[in-house]
MMTF fields as JSON, N, C-alpha, C and O atoms, coordinates in Angstrom:
{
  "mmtfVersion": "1.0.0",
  "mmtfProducer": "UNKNOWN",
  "numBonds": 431,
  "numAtoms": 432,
  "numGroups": 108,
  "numChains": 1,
  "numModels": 1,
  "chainsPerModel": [1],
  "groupsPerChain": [108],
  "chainIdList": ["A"],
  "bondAtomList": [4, 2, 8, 6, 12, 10, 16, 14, 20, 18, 24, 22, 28, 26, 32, 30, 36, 34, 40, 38, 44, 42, 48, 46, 52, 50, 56, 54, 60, 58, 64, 62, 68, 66, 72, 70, 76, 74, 80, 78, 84, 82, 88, 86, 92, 90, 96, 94, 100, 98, 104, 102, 108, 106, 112, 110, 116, 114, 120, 118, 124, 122, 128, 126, 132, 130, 136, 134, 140, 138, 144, 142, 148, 146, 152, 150, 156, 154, 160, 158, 164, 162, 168, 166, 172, 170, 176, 174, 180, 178, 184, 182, 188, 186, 192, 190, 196, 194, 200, 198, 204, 202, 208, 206, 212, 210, 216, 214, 220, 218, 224, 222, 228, 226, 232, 230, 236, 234, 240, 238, 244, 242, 248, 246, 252, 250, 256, 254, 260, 258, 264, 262, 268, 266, 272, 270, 276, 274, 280, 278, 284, 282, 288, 286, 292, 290, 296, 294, 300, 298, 304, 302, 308, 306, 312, 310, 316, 314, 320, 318, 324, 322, 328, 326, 332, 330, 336, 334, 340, 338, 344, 342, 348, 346, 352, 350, 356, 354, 360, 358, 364, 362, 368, 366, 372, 370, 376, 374, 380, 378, 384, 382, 388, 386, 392, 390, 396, 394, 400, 398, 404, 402, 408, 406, 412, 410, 416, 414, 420, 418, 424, 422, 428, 426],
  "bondOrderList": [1, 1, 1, 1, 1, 1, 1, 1, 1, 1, 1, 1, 1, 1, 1, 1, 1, 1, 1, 1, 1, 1, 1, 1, 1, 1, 1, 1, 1, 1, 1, 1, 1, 1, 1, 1, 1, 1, 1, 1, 1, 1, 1, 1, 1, 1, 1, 1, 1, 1, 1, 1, 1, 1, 1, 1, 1, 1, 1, 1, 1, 1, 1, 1, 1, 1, 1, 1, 1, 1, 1, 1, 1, 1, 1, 1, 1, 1, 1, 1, 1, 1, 1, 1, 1, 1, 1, 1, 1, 1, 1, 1, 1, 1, 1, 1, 1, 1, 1, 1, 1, 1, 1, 1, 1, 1, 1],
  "groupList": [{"groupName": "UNK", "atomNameList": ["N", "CA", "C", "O"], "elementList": ["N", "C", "C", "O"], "formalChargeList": [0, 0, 0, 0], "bondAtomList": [1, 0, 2, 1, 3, 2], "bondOrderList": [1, 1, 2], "singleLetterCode": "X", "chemCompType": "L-PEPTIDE LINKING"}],
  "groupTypeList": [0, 0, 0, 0, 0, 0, 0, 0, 0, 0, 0, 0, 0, 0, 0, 0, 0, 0, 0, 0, 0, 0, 0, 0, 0, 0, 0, 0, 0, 0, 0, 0, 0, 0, 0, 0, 0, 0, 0, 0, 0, 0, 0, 0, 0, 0, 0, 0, 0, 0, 0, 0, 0, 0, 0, 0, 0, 0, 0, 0, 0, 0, 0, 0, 0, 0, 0, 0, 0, 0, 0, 0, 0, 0, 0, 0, 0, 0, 0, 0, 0, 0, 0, 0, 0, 0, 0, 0, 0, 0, 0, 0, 0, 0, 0, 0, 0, 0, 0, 0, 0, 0, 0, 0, 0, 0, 0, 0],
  "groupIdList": [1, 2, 3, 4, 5, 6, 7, 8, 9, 10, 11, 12, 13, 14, 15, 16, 17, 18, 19, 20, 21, 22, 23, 24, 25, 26, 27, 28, 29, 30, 31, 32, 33, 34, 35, 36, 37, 38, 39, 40, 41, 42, 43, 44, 45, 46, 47, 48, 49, 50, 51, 52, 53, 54, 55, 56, 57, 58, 59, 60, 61, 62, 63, 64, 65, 66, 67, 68, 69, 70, 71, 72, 73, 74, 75, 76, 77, 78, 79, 80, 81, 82, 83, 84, 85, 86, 87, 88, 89, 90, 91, 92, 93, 94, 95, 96, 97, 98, 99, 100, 101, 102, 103, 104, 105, 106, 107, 108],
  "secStructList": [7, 7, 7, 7, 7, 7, 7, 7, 7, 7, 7, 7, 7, 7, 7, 2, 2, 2, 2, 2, 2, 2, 2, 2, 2, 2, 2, 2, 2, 2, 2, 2, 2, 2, 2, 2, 2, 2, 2, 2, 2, 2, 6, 7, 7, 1, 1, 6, 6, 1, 1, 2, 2, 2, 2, 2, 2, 2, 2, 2, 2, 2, 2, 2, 2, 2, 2, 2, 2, 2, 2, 2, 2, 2, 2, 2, 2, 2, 2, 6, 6, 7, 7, 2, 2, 2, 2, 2, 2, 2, 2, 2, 2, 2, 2, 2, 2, 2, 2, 1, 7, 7, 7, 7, 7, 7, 7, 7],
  "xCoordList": [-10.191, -9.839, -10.956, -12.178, -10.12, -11.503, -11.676, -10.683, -13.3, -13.223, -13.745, -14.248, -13.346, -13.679, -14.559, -14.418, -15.326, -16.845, -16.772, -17.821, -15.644, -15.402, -15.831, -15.118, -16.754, -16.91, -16.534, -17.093, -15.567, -15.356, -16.266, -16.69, -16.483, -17.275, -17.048, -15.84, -17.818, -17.799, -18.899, -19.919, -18.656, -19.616, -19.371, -18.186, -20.283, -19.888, -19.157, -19.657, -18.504, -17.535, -18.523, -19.1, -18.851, -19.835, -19.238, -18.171, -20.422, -21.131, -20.073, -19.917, -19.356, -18.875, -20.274, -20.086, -21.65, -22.52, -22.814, -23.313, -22.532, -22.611, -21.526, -21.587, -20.16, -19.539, -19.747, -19.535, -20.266, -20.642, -21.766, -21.229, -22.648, -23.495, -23.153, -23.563, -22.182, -21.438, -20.601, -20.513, -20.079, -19.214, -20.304, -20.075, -21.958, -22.296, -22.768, -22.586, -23.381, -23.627, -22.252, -22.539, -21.293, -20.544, -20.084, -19.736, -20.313, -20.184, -21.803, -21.634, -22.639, -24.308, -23.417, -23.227, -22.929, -22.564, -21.328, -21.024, -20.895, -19.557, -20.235, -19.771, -21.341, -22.625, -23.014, -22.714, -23.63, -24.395, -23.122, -23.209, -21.867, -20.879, -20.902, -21.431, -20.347, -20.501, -21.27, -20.952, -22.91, -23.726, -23.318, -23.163, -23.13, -23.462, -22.189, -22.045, -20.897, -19.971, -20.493, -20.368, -21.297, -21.762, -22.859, -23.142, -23.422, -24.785, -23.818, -24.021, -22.784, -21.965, -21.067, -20.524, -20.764, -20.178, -21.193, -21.045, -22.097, -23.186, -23.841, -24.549, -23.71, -24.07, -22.556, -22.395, -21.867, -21.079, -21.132, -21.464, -20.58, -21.282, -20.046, -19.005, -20.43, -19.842, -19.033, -18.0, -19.197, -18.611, -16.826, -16.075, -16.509, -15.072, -15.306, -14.194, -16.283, -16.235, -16.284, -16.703, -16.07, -16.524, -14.591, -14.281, -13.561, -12.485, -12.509, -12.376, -12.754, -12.87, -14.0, -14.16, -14.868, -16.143, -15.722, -15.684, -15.52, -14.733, -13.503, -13.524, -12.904, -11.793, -12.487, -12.124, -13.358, -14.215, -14.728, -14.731, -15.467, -16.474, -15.213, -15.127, -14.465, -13.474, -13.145, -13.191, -12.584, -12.128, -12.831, -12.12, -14.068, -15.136, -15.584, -15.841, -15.519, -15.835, -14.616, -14.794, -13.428, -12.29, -12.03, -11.45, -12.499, -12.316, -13.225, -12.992, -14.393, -15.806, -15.257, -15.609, -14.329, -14.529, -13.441, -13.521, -12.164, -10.971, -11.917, -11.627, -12.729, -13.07, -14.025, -14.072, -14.665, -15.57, -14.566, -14.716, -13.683, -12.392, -11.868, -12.026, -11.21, -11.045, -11.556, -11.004, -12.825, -14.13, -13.904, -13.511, -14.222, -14.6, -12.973, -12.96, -11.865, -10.221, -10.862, -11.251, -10.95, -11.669, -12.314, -12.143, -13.296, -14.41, -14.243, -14.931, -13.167, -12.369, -11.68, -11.68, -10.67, -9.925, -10.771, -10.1, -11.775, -12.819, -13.323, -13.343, -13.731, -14.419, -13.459, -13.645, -11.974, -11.419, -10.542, -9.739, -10.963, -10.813, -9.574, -8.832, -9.619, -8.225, -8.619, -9.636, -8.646, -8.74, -9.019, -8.481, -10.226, -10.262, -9.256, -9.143, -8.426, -7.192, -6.197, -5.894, -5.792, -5.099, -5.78, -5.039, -7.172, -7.589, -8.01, -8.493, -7.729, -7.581, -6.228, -5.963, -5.284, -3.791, -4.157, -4.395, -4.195, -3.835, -5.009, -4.885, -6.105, -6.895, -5.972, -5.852, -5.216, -4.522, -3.86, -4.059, -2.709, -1.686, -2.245, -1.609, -3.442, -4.039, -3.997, -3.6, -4.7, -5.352, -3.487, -3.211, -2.884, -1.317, -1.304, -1.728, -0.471, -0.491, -1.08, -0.445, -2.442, -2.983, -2.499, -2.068, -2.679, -2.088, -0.73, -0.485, 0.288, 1.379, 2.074, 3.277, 1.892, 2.299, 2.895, 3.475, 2.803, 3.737, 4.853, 5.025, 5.671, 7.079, 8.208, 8.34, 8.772, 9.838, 10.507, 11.204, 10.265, 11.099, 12.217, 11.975, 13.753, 14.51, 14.972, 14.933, 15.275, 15.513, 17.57, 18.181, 18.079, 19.522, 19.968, 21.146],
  "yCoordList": [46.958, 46.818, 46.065, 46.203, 45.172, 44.429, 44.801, 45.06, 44.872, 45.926, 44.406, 43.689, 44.167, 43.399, 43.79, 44.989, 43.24, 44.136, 43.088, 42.488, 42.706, 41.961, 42.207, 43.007, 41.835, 42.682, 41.819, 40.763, 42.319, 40.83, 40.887, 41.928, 39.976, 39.213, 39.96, 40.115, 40.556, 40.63, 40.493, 41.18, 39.536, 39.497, 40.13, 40.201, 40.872, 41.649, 40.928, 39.86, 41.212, 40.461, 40.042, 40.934, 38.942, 38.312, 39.31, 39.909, 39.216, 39.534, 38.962, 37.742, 39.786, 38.537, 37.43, 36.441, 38.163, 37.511, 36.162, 35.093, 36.365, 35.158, 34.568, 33.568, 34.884, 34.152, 33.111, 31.91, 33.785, 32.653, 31.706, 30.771, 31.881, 31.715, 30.217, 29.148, 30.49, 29.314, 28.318, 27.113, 28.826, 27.967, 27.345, 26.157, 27.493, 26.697, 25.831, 24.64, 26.13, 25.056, 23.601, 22.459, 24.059, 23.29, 22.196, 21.018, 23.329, 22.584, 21.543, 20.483, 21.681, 20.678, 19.801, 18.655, 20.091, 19.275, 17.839, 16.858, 18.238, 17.611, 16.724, 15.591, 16.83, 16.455, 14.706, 13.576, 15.094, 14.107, 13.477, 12.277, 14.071, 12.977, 12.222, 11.151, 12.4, 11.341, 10.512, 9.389, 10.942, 9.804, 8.948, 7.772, 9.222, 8.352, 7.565, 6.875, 7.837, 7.227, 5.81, 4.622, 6.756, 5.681, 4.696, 3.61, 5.013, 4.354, 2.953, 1.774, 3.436, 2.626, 1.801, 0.991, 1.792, 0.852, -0.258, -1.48, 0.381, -0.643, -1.544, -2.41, -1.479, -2.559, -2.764, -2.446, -3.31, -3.826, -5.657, -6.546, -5.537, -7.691, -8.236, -7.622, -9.562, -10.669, -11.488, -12.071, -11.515, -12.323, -12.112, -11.198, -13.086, -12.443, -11.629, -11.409, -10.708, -9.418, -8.375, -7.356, -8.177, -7.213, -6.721, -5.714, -7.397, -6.631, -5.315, -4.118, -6.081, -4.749, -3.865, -2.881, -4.431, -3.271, -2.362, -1.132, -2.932, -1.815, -0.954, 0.246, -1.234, -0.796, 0.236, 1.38, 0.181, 1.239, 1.88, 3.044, 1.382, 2.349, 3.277, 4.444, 2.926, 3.889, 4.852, 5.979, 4.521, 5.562, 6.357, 7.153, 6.481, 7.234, 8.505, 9.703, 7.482, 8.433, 9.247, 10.461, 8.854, 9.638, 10.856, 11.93, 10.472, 11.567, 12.699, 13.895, 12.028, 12.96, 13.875, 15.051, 13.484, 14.203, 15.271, 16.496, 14.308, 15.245, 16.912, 18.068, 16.635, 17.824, 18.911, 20.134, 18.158, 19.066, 19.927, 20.989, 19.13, 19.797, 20.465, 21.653, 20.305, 21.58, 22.808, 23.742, 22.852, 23.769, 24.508, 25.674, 23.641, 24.27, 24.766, 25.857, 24.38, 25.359, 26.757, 27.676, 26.86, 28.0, 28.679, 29.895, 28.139, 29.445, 29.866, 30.751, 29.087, 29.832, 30.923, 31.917, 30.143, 31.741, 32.778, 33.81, 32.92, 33.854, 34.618, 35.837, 33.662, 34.64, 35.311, 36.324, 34.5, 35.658, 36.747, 37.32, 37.048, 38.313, 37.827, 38.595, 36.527, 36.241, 36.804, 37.318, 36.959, 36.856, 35.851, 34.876, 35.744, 34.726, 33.67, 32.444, 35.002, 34.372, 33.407, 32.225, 34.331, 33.702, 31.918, 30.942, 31.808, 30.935, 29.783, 28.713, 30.194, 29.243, 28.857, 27.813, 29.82, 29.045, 28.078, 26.894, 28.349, 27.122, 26.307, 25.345, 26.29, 25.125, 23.899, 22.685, 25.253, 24.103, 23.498, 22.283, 24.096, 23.52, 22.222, 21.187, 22.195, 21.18, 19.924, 18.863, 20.321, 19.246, 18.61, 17.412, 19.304, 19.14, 17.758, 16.634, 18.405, 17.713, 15.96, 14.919, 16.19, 14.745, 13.876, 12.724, 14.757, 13.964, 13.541, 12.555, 13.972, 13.844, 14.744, 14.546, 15.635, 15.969, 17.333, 17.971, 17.754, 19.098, 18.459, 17.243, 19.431, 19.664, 20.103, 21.27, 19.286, 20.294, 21.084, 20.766, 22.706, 23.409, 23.321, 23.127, 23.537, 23.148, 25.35, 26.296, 25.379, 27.063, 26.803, 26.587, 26.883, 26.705, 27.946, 28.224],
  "zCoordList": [-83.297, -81.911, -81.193, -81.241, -80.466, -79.812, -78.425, -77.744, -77.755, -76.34, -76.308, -77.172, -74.655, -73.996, -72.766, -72.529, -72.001, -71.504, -70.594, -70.36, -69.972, -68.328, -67.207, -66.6, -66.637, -65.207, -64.16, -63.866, -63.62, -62.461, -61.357, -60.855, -61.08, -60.188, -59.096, -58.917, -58.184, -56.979, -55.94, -55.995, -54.931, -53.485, -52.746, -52.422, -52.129, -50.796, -49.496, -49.143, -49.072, -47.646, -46.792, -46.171, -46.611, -45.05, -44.058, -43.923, -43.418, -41.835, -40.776, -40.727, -39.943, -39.008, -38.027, -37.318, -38.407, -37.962, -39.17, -38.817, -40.157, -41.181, -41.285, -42.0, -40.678, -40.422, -39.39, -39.559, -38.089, -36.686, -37.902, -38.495, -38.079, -38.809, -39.33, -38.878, -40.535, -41.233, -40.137, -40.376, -39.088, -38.111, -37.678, -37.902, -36.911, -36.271, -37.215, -36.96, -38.338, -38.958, -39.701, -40.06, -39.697, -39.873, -38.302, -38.212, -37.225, -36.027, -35.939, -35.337, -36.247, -36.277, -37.237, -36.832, -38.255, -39.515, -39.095, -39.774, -37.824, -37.071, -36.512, -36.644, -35.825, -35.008, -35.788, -35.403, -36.748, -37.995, -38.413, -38.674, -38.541, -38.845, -38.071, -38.367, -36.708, -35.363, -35.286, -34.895, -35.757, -35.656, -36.68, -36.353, -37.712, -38.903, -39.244, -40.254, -37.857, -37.519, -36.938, -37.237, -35.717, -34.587, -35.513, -35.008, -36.723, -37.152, -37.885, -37.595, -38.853, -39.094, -38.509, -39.261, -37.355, -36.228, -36.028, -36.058, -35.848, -35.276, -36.138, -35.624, -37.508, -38.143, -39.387, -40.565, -38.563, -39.254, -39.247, -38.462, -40.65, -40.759, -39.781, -39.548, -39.263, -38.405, -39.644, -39.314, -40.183, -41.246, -41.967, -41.625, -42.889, -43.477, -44.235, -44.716, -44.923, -45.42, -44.383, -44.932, -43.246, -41.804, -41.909, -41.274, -42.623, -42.593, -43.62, -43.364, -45.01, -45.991, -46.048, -46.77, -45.057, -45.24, -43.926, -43.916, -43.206, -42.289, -42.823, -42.547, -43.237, -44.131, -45.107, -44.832, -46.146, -46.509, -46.18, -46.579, -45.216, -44.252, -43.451, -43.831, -42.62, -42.059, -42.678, -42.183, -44.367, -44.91, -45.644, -46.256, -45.855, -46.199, -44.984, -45.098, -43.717, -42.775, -42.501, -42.601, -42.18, -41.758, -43.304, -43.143, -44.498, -45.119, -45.133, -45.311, -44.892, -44.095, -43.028, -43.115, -41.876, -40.593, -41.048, -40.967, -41.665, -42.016, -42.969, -42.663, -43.802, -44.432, -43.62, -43.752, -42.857, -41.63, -40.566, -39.962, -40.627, -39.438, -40.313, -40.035, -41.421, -42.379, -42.272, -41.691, -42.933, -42.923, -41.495, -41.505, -39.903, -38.747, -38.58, -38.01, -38.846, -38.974, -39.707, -38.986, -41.274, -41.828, -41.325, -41.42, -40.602, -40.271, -38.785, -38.274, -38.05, -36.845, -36.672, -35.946, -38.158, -38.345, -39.179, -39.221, -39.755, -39.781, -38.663, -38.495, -37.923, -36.513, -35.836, -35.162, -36.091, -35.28, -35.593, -34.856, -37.439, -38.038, -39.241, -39.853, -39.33, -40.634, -41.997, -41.53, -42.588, -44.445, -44.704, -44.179, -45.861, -46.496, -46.971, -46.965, -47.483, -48.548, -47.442, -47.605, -46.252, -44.976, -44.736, -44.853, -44.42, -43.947, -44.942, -44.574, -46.428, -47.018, -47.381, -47.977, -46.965, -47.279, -45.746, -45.985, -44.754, -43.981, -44.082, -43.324, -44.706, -45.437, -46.08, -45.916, -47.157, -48.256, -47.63, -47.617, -46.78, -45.713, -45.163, -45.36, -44.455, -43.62, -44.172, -43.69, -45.799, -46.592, -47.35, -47.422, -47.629, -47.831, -46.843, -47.11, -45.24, -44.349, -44.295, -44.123, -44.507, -44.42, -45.766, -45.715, -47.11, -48.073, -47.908, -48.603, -47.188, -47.373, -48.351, -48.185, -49.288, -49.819, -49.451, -50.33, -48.373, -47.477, -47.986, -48.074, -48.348, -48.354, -47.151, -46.783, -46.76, -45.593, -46.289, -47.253, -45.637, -45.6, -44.457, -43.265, -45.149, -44.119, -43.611, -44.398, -42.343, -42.173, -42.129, -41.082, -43.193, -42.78, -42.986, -42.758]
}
């Protein structure tokens, strides 16, 4: 017979004080995106590469902000008492949403 000697993993539940905790730093983290929005605007080339480097640069940053707005959704519905499990289904939902890949449910 084989014993298996599994111990599952467990962390203790955060602090709703380590929850604020994690929100402001993701809100500073929203902060440094903006700049490094604004740092990248400002030196963009004059030239005919200034379409596709903008074109990269945009979508690097917009997938940057989309995941910070993720995160600061998460740790909202934390502070104001959701479940983990809750606030990562409407994580997934969110990140769904932008991919396109939500499904309509129809209510007939």
């Amino acid at each position: 017979m084989v014993k298996y000697n599994y111990k599952k993993l467990t962390f203790p539940p955060l602090t709703p004080k380590e929850i604020e905790e994690k929100l402001k730093e993701t809100q500073d983290e929203m902060k440094v995106v903006f700049k490094w929005k604004k740092e990248n605007e400002a030196k963009k080339p004059k030239d005919k590469r200034a379409l596709s480097w903008k074109t990269r640069e945009a979508n690097k940053i917009q997938k940057r902000i989309d995941s910070v707005n993720g995160m600061l959704m998460y740790w909202k519905l934390r502070v104001e008492g959701k479940s983990h499990f809750y606030a990562s289904i409407e994580l997934n939902e969110y990140w769904a949403k932008l991919n396109g890949t939500q499904e309509e449910v129809s209510e007939d």
